[in-house]
C-alpha positions, 0 to 999 in steps of 0.5 A: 891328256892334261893329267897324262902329261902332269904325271909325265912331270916330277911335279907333285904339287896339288893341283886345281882342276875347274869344272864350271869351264865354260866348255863343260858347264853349258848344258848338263851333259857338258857338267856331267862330263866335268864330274866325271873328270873331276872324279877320275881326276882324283882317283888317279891323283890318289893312286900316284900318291897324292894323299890330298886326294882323300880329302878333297873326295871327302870334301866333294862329298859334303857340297849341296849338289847331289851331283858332286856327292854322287861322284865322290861317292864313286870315287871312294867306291873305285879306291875302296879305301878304308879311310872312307868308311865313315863318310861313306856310313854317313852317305847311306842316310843322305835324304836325297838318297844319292849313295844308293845310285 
């Protein structure tokens, strides 16, 4: 709804989205659910042409929780955009092995 009624305004600014809300961030379902707005978030920021978007995908996909890697490597994948070539080539040897999910 927020992202709705954002999109509604002319603001084009960035914008920060707090995943570690205590409304999501107390068991891991609430946290998987933060992701995955986050995730959906991001991909529609970068669809209505925020091109920080990119970046902050790119960015989400190096932090140490696989969890967050694994929803940035779901985004590149929805946005199939060529300027995730590399880190997604860099993801297929993470040891953890999150890009195979």
């Amino acid at each position: 709804k927020f992202m709705a009624a954002l999109m509604a305004t002319t603001y084009r600014g960035p914008v920060c989205i707090e995943v570690e809300d205590p409304t999501f961030g107390k068991t891991l379902a609430g946290r998987q659910d933060a992701l995955r707005v986050a995730g959906n978030a991001l991909v529609g920021l970068h669809m209505a042409g925020q091109e920080d978007a990119i970046s902050e995908i790119i960015r989400m996909s190096c932090d140490e929780s696989p969890e967050r890697r694994i929803t940035s490597a779901w985004a590149m994948g929805r946005l199939a955009g060529a300027e995730f070539t590399a880190r997604l080539m860099e993801m297929v040897r993470d040891p953890i092995g999150i890009s195979r999910f």
